[in-house]
C-alpha positions in Angstrom: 16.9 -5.1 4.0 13.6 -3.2 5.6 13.3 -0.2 6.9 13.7 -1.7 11.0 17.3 -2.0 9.8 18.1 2.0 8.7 16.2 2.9 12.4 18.7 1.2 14.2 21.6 3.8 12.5 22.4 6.6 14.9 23.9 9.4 12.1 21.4 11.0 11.1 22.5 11.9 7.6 22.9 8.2 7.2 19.7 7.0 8.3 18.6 9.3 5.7 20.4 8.1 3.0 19.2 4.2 4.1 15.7 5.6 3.9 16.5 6.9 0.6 17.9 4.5 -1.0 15.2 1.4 0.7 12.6 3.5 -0.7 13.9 4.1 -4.5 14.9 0.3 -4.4 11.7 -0.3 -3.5 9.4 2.5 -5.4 7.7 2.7 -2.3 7.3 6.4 -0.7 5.7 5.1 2.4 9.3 4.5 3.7 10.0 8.2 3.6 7.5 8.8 6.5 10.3 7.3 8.8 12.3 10.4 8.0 11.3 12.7 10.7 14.5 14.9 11.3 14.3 17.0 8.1 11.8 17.8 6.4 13.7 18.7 3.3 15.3 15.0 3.8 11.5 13.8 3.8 10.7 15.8 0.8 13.8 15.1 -1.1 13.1 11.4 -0.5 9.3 11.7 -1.9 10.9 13.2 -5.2 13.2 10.5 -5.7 10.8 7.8 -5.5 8.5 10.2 -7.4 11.1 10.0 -10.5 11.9 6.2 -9.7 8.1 5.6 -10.1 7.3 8.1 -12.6 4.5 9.0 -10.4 3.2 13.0 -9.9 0.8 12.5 -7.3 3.6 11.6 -4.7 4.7 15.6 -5.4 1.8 16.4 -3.1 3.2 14.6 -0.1 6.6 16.7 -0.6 6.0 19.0 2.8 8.0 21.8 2.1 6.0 24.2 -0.4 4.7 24.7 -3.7 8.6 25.3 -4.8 9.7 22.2 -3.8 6.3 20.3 -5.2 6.9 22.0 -8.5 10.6 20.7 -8.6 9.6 17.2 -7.9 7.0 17.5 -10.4 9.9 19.0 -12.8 12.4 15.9 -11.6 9.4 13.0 -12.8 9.0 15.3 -16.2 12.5 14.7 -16.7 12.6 11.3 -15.7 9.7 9.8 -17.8 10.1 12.3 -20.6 6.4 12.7 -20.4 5.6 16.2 -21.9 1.9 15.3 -21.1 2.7 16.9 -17.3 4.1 20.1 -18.6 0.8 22.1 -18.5 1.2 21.5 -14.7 4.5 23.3 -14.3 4.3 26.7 -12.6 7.1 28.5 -13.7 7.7 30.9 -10.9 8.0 28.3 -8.3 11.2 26.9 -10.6 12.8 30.3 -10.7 12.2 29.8 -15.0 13.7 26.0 -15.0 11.3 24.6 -17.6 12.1 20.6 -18.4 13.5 20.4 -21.7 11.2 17.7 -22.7 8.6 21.0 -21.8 10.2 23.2 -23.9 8.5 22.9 -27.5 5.1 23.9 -26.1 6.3 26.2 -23.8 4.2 28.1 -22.5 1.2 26.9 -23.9 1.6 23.1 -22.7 -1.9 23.3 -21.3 -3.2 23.7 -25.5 -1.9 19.8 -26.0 -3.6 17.3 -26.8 
């Protein structure tokens, strides 16, 4: 299954979801550059292969704001349990939804070492 075969699927929504699920399966964010309908669908996609990967960086190709690069950030936190991250969380753009994993240093994360 490549990514040729969700571009040939006329539902949108669907397509999406192929995208998705090609790109987890394959830990490969690339794939989410075919989503060009929605770019909360594109940036919802970068996340998830973000957490699949347990890769940060790919937060900064989320295209939708600090908010929604904060939440991805908070969603691979999560997902590797790697506190190490924390001191990057800005807490305003997660409306006070600190990872648990963050939550023993909080709000001095940036002090570990």
């Amino acid at each position: 299954l490549g990514a040729g075969n969700c571009t040939s699927i006329q539902d949108e929504y669907t397509r999406y979801l192929c995208y998705v699920d090609l790109a987890v399966e394959l830990k490969n964010e690339e794939i989410c550059e075919n989503i060009i309908e929605n770019s909360y669908w594109k940036g919802d996609c970068f996340s998830f292969v973000a957490s699949a990967k347990g890769d940060w960086d790919i937060c900064n190709k989320v295209p939708n704001g600090e908010m929604y690069k904060q939440v991805c950030l908070a969603d691979v936190i999560s997902a590797t349990n790697n506190s190490e991250l924390c001191e990057k969380i800005n807490e305003s753009d997660l409306g006070g939804m600190v990872p648990s994993v963050c939550l023993p240093c909080w709000p001095n994360c940036s002090n570990l070492q």
